[in-house]
C-alpha positions in Angstrom: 0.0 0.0 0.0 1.5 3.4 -1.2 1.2 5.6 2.1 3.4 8.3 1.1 0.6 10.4 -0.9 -1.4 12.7 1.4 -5.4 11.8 1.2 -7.9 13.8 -0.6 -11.2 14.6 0.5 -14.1 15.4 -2.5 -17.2 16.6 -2.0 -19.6 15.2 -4.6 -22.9 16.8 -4.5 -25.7 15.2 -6.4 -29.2 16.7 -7.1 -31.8 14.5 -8.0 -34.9 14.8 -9.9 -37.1 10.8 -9.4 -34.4 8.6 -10.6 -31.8 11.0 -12.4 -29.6 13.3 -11.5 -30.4 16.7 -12.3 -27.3 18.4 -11.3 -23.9 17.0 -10.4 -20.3 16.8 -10.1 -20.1 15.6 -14.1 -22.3 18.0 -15.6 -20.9 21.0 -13.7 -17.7 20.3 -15.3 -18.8 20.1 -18.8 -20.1 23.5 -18.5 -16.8 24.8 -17.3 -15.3 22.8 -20.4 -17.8 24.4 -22.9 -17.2 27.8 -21.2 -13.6 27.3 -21.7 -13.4 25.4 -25.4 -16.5 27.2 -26.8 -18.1 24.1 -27.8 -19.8 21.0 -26.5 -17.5 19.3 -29.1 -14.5 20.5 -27.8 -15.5 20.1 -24.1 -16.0 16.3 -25.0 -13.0 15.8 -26.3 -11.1 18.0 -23.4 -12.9 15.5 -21.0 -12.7 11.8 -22.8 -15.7 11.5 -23.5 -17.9 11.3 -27.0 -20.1 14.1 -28.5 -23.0 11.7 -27.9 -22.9 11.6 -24.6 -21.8 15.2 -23.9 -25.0 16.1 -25.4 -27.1 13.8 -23.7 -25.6 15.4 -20.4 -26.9 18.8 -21.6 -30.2 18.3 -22.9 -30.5 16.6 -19.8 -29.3 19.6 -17.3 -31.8 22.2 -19.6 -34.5 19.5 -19.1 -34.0 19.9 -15.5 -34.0 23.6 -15.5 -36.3 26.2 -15.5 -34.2 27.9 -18.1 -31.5 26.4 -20.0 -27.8 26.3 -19.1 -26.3 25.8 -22.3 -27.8 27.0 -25.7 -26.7 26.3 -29.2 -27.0 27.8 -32.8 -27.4 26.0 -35.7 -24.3 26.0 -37.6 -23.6 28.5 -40.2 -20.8 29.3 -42.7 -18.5 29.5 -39.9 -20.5 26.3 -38.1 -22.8 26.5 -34.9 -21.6 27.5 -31.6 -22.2 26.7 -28.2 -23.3 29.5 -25.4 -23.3 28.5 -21.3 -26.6 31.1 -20.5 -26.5 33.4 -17.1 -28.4 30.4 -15.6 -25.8 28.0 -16.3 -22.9 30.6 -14.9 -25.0 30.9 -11.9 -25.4 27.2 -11.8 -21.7 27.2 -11.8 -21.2 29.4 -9.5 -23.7 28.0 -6.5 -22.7 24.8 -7.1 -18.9 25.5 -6.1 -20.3 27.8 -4.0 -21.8 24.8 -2.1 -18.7 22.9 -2.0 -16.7 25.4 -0.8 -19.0 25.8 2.1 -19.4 22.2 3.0 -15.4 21.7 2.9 -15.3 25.0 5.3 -17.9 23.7 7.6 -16.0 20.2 7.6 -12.6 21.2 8.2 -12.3 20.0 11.4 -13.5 17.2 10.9 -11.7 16.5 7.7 -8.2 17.5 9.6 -9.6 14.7 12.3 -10.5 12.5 9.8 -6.6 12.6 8.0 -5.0 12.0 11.3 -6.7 9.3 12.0 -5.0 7.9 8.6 -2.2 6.1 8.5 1.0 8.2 7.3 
């Protein structure tokens, strides 16, 4: 067992709507990916994984929403493009938002929790 890397603690905040999840840890990073490629293409690629199913993680995440988080234009002579709205910036923004909060509130306990780890 390799001891000598220090642990990391993740908070993975999941919203669900019945059986799916709305909001989470996966999509929230594909809409910092198409904020910084520009494209859903482009953040698909950055993050392994196929148009397909960067899509599907979309349409899903506007589905969920009362307004949409990413919207796209048909493409044109200089092909479509790919826009993350105000909502999905403040989506962005709550969700880390959140996390930061929860690792704040936890930190003494987290700090507990890593000494109780064996070095």
């Amino acid at each position: 067992m390799d001891t000598s890397t220090k642990p990391r603690f993740q908070f993975r905040l999941r919203v669900y709507r019945d059986a799916s999840i709305a909001i989470g840890p996966g999509k929230i990073a594909l809409l910092e990916a198409i904020l910084e490629a520009g494209s859903i293409t482009a953040a698909a690629q950055q993050m392994g994984m196929s148009y397909r199913r960067a899509w599907l993680l979309v349409d899903e995440l506007n589905r969920s929403l009362r307004e949409p988080a990413v919207e796209s234009a048909a493409g044109g002579a200089r092909g479509g493009g790919t826009v993350v709205t105000d909502a999905g910036r403040e989506l962005i923004r709550r969700y880390r938002s959140i996390e930061a909060t929860a690792r704040s509130a936890a930190a003494e306990d987290i700090a507990a929790m890593a000494s109780m780890l064996v070095d």
